[in-house]
ZADO-1210 file (C-alpha; in nm, 4 decimals, padded with zeros to 6 digits):
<atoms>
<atom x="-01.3237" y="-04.3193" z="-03.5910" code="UNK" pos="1"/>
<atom x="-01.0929" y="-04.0402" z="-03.4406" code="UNK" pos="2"/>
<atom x="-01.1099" y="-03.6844" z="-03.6310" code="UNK" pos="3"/>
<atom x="-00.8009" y="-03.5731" z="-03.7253" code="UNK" pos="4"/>
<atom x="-00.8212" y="-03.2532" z="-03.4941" code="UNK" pos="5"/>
<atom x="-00.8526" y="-03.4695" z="-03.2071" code="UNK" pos="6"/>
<atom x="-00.5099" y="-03.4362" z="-03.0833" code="UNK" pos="7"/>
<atom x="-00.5794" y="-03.0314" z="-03.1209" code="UNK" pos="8"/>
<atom x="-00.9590" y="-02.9963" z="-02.9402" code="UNK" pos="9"/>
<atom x="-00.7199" y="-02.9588" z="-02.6271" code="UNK" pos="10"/>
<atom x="-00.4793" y="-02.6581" z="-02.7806" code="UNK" pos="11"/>
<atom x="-00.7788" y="-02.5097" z="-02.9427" code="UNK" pos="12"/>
<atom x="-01.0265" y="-02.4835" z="-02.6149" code="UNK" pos="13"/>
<atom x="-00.6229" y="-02.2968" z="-02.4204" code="UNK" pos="14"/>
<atom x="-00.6512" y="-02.0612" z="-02.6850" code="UNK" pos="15"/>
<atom x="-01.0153" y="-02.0044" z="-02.6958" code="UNK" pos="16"/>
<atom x="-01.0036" y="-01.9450" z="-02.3042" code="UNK" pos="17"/>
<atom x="-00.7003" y="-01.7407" z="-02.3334" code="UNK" pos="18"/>
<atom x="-00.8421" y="-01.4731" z="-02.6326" code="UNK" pos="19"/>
<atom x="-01.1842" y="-01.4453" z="-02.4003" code="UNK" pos="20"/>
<atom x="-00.9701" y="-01.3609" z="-02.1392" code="UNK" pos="21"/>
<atom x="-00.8257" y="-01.0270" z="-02.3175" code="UNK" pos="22"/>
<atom x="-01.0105" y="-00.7161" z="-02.4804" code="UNK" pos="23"/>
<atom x="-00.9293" y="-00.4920" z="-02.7474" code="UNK" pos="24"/>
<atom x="-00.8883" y="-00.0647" z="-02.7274" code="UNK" pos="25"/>
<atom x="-00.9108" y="-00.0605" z="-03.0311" code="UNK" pos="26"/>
<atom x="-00.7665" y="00.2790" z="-03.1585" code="UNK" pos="27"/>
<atom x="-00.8322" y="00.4167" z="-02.7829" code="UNK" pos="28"/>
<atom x="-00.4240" y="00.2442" z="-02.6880" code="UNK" pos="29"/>
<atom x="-00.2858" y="00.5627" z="-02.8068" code="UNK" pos="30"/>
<atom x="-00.5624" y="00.8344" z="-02.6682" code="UNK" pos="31"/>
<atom x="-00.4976" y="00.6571" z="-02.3140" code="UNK" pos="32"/>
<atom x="-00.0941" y="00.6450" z="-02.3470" code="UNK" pos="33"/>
<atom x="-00.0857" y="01.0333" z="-02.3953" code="UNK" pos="34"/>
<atom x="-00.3263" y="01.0590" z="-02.1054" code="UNK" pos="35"/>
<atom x="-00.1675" y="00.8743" z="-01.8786" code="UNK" pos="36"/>
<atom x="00.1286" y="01.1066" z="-01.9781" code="UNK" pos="37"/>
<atom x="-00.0329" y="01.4126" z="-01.8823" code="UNK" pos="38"/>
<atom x="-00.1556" y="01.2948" z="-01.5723" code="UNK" pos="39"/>
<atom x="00.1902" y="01.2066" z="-01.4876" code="UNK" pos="40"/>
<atom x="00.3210" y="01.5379" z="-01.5587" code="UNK" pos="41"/>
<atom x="00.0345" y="01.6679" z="-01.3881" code="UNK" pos="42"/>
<atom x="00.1415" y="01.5177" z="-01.0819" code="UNK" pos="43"/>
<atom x="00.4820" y="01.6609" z="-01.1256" code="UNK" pos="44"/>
<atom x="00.3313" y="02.0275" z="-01.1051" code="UNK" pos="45"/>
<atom x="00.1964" y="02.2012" z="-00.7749" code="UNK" pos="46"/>
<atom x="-00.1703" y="02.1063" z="-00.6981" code="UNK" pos="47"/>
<atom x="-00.2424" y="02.3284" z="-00.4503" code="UNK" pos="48"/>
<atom x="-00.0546" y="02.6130" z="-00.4064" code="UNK" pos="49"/>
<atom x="00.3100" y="02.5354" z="-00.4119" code="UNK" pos="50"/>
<atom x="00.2851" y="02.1551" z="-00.2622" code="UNK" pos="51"/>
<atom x="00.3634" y="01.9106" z="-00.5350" code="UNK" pos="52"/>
<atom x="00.1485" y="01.5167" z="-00.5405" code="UNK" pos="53"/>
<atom x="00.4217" y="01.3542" z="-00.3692" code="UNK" pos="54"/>
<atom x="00.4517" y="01.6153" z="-00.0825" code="UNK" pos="55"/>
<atom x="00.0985" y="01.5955" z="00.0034" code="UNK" pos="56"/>
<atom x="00.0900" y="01.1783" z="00.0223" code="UNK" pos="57"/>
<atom x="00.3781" y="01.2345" z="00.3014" code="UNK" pos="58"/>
<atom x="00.2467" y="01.5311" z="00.4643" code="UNK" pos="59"/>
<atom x="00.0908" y="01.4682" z="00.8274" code="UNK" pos="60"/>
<atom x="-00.2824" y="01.4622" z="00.8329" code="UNK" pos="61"/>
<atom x="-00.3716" y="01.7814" z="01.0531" code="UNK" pos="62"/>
<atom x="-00.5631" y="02.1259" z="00.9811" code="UNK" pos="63"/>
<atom x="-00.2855" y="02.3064" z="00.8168" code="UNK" pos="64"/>
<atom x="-00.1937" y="02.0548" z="00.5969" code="UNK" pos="65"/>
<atom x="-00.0809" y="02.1264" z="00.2397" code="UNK" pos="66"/>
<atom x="-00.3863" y="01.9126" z="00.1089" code="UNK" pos="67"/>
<atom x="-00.7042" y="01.8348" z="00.2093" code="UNK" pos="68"/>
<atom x="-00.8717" y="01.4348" z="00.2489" code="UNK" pos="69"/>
<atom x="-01.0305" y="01.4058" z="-00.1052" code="UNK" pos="70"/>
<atom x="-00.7124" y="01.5318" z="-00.2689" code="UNK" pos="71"/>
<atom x="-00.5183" y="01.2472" z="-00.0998" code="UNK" pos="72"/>
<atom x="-00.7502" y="00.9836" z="-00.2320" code="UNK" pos="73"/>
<atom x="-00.7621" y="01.1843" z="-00.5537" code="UNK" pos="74"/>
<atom x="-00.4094" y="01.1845" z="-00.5838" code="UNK" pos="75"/>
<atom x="-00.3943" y="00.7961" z="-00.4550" code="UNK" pos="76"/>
<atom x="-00.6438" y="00.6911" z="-00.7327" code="UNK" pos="77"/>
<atom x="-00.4769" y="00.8926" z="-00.9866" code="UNK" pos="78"/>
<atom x="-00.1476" y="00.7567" z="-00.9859" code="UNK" pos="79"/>
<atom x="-00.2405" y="00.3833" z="-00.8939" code="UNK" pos="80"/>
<atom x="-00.5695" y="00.3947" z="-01.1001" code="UNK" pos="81"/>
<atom x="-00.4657" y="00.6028" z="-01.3945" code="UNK" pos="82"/>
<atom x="-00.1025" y="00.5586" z="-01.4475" code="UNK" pos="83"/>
<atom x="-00.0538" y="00.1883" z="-01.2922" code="UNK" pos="84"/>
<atom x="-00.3653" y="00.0622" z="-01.3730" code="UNK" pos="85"/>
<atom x="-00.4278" y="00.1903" z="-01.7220" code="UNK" pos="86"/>
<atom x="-00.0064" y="00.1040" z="-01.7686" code="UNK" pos="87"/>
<atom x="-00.1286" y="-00.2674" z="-01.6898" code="UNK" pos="88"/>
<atom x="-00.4421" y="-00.2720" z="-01.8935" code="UNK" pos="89"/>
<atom x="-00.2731" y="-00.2268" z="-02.2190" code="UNK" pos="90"/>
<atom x="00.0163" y="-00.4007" z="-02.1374" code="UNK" pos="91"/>
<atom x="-00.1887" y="-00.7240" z="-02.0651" code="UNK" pos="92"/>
<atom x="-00.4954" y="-00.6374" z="-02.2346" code="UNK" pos="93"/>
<atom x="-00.6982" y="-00.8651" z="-01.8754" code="UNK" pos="94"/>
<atom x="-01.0256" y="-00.7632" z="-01.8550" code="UNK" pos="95"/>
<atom x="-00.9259" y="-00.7644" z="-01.5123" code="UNK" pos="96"/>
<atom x="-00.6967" y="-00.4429" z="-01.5228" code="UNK" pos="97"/>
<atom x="-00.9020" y="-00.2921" z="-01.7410" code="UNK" pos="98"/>
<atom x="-01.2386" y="-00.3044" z="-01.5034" code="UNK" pos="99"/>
<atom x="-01.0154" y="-00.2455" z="-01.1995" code="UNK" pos="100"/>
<atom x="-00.8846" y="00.0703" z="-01.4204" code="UNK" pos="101"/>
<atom x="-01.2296" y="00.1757" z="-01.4951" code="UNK" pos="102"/>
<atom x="-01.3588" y="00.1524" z="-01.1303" code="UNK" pos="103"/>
<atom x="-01.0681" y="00.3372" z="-01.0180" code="UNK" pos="104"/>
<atom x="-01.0709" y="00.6032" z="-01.2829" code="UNK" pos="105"/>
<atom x="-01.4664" y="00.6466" z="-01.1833" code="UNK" pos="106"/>
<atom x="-01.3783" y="00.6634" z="-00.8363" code="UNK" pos="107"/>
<atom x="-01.0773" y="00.9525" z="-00.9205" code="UNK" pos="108"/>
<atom x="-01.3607" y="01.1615" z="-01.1036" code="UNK" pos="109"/>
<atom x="-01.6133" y="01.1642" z="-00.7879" code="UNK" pos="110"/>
<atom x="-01.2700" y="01.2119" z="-00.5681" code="UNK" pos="111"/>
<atom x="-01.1369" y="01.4947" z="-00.7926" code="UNK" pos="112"/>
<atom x="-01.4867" y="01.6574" z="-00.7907" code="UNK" pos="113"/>
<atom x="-01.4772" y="01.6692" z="-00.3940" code="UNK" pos="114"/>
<atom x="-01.0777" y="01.7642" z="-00.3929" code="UNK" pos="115"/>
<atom x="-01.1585" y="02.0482" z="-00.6287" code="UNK" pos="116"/>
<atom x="-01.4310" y="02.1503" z="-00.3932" code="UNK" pos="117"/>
<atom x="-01.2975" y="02.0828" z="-00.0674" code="UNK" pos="118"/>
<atom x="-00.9535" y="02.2996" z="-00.1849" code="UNK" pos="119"/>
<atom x="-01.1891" y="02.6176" z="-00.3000" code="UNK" pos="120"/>
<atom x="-01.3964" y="02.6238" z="-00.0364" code="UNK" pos="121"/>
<atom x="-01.4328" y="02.3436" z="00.2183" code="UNK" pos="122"/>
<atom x="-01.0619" y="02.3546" z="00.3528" code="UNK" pos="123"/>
<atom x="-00.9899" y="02.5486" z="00.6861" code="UNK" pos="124"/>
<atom x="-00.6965" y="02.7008" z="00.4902" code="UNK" pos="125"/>
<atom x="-00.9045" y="02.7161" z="00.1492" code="UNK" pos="126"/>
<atom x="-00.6537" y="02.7780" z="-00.1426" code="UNK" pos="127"/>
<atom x="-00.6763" y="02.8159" z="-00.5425" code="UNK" pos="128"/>
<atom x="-00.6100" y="02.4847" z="-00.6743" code="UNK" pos="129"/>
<atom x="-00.3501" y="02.4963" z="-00.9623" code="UNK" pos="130"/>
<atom x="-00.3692" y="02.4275" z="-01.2814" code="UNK" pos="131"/>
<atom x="-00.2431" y="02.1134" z="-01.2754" code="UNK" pos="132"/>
<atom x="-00.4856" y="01.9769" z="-01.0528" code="UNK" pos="133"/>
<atom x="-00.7663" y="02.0857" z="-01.3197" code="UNK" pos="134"/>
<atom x="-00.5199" y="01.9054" z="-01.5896" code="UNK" pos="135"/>
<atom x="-00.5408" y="01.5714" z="-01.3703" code="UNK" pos="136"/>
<atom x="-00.9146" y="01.6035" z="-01.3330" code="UNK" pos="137"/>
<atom x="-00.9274" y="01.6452" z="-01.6780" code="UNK" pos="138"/>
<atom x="-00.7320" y="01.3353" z="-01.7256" code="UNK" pos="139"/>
<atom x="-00.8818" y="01.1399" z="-01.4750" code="UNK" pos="140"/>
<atom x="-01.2173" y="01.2228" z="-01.6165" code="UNK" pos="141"/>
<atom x="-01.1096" y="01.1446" z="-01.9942" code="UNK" pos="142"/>
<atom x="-00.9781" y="00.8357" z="-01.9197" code="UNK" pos="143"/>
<atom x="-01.2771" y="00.7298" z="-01.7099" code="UNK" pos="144"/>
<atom x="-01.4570" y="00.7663" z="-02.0065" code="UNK" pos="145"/>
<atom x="-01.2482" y="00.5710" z="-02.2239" code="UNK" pos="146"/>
<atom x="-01.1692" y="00.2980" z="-02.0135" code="UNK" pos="147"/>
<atom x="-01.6278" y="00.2868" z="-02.0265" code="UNK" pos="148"/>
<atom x="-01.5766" y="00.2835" z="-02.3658" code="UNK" pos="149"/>
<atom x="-01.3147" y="-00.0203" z="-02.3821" code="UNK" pos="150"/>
<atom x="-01.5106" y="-00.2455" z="-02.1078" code="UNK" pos="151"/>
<atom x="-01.8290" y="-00.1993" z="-02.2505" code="UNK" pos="152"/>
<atom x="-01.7652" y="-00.2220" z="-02.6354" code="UNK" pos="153"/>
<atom x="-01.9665" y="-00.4791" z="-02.7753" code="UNK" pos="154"/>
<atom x="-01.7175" y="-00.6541" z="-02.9944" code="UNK" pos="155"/>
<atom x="-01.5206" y="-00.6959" z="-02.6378" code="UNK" pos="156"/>
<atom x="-01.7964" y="-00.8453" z="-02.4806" code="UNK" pos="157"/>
<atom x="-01.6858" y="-01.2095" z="-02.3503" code="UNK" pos="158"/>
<atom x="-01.8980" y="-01.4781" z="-02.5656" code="UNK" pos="159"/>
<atom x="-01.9645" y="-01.8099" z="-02.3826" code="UNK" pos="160"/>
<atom x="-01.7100" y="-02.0683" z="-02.5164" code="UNK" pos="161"/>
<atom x="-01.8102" y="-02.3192" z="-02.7507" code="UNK" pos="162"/>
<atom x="-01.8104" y="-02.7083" z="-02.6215" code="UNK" pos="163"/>
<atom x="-01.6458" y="-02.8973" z="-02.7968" code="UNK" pos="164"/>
<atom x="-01.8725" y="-03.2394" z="-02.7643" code="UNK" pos="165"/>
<atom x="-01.7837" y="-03.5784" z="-02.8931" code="UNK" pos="166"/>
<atom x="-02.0527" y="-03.4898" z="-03.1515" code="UNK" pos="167"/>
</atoms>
């Protein structure tokens, strides 16, 4: 004889798949949204000396360039990584976009380390980076963290789905 929830085993294993698909933040949404703010303003500001995020990206590649190599990836993974990315992970909530966020944030921090570096020292034209490039590493770095904190939560981790036999 047919259980009555026959008809619904179907709708029930979409919707099973479809909340194992998503994670939670938690009360992290709001910590990240005003991060992602700052960085964005950050990248508004000067990062070294008086050339702004946007006028690096365009600048030619050559030895007196307003930027050096690691702030260009920096600057790369920051907006895509921590303003796109993060943007899309709490939009969707995809575990997807929020690993992709977390790699890219943990690839920013290394990046920002060697950008901070290479723009006190390494650089054939060595400058003072600006303050906003410390506020972006600062972001980068805090939202690395959280984004560690969202994809490894244990209440977020994905539980095998149940099978639904003809028991």
């Amino acid at each position: 004889m047919p259980d009555e929830f026959d008809a619904y085993r179907h709708d029930f294993d979409e919707i099973e798949h479809r909340v194992q698909r998503e994670f939670n933040t938690g009360g992290r949404a709001v910590t990240i949204a005003i991060l992602v703010v700052i960085l964005a303003v950050a990248m508004l500001f000067p990062l070294a000396e008086s050339a702004r995020a946007w006028t690096i990206l365009t600048a030619e590649v050559t030895t007196d360039a307003p930027g050096s190599f690691f702030l260009r990836i920096f600057i790369v993974l920051a907006v895509v990584g921590g303003i796109g990315g993060s943007l899309i992970a709490l939009v969707t909530h995809r575990w997807a976009a929020a690993w992709a966020t977390m790699f890219s944030q943990g690839l920013g921090v290394l990046f920002g380390m060697f950008a901070l570096w290479a723009e006190l020292t390494a650089h054939p034209q060595a400058r003072t980076p600006s303050v906003a490039l410390y506020i972006a590493f600062g972001a980068t770095l805090a939202l690395a963290y959280l984004w560690i904190r969202v994809v490894t939560n244990t209440t977020n981790i994905m539980k095998p789905v149940r099978d639904y036999g003809d028991d």
